[in-house]
Backbone as a chain_set.jsonl record, in Angstrom:
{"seq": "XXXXXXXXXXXXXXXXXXXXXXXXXXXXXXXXXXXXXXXXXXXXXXXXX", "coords": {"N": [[-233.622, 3.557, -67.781], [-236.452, 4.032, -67.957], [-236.46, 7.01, -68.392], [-235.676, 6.454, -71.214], [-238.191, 6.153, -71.943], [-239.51, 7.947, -71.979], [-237.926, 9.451, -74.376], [-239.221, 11.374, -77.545], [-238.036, 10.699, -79.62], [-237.949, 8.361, -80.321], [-238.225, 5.376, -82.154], [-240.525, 3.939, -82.323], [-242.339, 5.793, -80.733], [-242.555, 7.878, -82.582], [-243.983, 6.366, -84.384], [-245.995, 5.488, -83.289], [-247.191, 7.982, -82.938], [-247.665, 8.614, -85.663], [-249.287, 6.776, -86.631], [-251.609, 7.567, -84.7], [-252.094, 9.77, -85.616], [-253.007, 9.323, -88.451], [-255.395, 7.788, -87.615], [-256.909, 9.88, -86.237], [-257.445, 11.118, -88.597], [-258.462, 10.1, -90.422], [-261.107, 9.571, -89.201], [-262.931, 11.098, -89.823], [-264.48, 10.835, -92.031], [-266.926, 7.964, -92.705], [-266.447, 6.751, -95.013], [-263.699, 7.307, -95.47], [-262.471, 6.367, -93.471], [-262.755, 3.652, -93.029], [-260.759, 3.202, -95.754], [-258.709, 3.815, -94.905], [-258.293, 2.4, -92.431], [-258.16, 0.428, -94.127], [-255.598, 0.436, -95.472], [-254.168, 1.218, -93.13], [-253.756, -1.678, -91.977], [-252.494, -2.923, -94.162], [-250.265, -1.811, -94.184], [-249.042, -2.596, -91.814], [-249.266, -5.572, -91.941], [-247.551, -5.504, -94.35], [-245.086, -4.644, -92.929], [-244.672, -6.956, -90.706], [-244.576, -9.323, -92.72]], "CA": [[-234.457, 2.959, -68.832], [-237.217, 4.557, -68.072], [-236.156, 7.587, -69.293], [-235.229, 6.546, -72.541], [-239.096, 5.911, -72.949], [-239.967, 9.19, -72.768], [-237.859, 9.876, -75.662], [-239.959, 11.569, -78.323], [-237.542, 10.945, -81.326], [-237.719, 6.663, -80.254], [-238.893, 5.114, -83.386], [-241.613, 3.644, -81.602], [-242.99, 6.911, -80.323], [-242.522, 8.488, -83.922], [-244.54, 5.274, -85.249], [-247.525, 5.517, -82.729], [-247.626, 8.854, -83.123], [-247.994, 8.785, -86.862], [-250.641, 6.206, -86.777], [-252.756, 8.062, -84.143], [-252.54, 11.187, -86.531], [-253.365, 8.267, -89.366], [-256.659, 7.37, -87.396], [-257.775, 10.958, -86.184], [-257.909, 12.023, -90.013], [-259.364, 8.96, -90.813], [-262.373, 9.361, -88.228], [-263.793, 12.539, -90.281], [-265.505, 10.039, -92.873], [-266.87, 6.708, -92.685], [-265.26, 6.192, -96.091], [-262.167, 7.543, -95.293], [-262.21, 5.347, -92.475], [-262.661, 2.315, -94.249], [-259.902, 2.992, -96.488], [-257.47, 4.362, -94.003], [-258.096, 1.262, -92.043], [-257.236, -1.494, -95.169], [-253.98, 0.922, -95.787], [-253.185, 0.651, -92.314], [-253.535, -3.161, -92.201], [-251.81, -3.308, -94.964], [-248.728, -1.373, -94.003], [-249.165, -3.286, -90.93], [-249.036, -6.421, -93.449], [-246.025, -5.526, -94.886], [-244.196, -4.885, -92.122], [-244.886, -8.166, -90.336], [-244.114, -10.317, -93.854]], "C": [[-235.769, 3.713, -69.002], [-237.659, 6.157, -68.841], [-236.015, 7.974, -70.259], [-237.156, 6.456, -73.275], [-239.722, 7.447, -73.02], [-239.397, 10.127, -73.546], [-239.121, 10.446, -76.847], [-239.308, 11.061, -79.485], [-237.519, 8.972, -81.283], [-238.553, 6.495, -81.213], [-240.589, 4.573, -83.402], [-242.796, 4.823, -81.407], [-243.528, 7.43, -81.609], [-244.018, 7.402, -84.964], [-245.888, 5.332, -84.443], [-247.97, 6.882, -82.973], [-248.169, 9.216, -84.943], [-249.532, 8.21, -86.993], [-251.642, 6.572, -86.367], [-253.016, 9.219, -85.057], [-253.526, 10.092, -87.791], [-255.029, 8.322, -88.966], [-257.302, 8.324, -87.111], [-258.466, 11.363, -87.539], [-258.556, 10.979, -90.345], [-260.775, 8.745, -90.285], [-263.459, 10.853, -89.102], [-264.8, 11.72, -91.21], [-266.026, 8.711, -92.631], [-265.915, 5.889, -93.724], [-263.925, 6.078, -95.858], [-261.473, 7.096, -94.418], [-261.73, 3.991, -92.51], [-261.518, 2.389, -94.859], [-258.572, 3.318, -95.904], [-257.366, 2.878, -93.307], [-257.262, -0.071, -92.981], [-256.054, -0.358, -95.323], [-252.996, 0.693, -94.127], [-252.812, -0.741, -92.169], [-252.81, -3.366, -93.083], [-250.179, -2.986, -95.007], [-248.408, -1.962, -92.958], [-248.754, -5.127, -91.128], [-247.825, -6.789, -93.905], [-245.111, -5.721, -93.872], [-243.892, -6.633, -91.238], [-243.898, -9.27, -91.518], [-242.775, -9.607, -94.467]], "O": [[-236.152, 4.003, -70.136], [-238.643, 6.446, -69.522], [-236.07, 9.148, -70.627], [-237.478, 6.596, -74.455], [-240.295, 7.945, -73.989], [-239.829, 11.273, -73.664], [-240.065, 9.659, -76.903], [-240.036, 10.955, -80.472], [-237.059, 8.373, -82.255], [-239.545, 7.215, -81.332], [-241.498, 4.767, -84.209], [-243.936, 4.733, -81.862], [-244.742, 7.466, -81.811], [-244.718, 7.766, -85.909], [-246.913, 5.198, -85.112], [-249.166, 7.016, -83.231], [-249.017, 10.065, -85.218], [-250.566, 8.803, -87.3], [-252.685, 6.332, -86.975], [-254.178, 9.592, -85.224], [-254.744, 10.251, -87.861], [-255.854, 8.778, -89.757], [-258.467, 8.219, -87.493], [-259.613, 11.79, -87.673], [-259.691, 11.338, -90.661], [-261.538, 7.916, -90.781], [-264.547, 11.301, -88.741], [-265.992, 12.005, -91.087], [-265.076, 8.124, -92.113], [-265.106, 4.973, -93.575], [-263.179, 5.107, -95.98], [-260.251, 7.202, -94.316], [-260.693, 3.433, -92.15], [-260.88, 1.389, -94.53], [-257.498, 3.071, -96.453], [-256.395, 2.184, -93.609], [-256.407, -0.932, -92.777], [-255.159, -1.147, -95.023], [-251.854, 0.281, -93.921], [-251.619, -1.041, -92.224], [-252.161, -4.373, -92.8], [-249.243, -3.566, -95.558], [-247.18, -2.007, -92.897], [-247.974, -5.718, -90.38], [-247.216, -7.858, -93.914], [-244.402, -6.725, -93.806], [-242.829, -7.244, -91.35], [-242.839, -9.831, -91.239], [-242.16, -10.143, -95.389]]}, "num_chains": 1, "name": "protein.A"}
């Protein structure tokens, strides 16, 4: 089991890793922060509902 988590291609992995890219590029502006944030919440949002 353990194993399987250090899969890279686990959807999971693929999905944190997106978001941390998401929030690095997002940390260059305050704005772009702000608005990266309500898009993540919001895809965050969706998924949930």
């Amino acid at each position: 089991d353990s194993d399987d988590d250090k899969g890279e291609d686990s959807p999971d992995k693929a999905k944190q890793r997106k978001k941390r890219s998401a929030e690095t590029f997002a940390s260059k502006t305050p704005a772009d922060k702000k608005a990266k944030l309500r898009c993540l919440s919001n895809l965050v949002l969706m998924e949930v509902s």
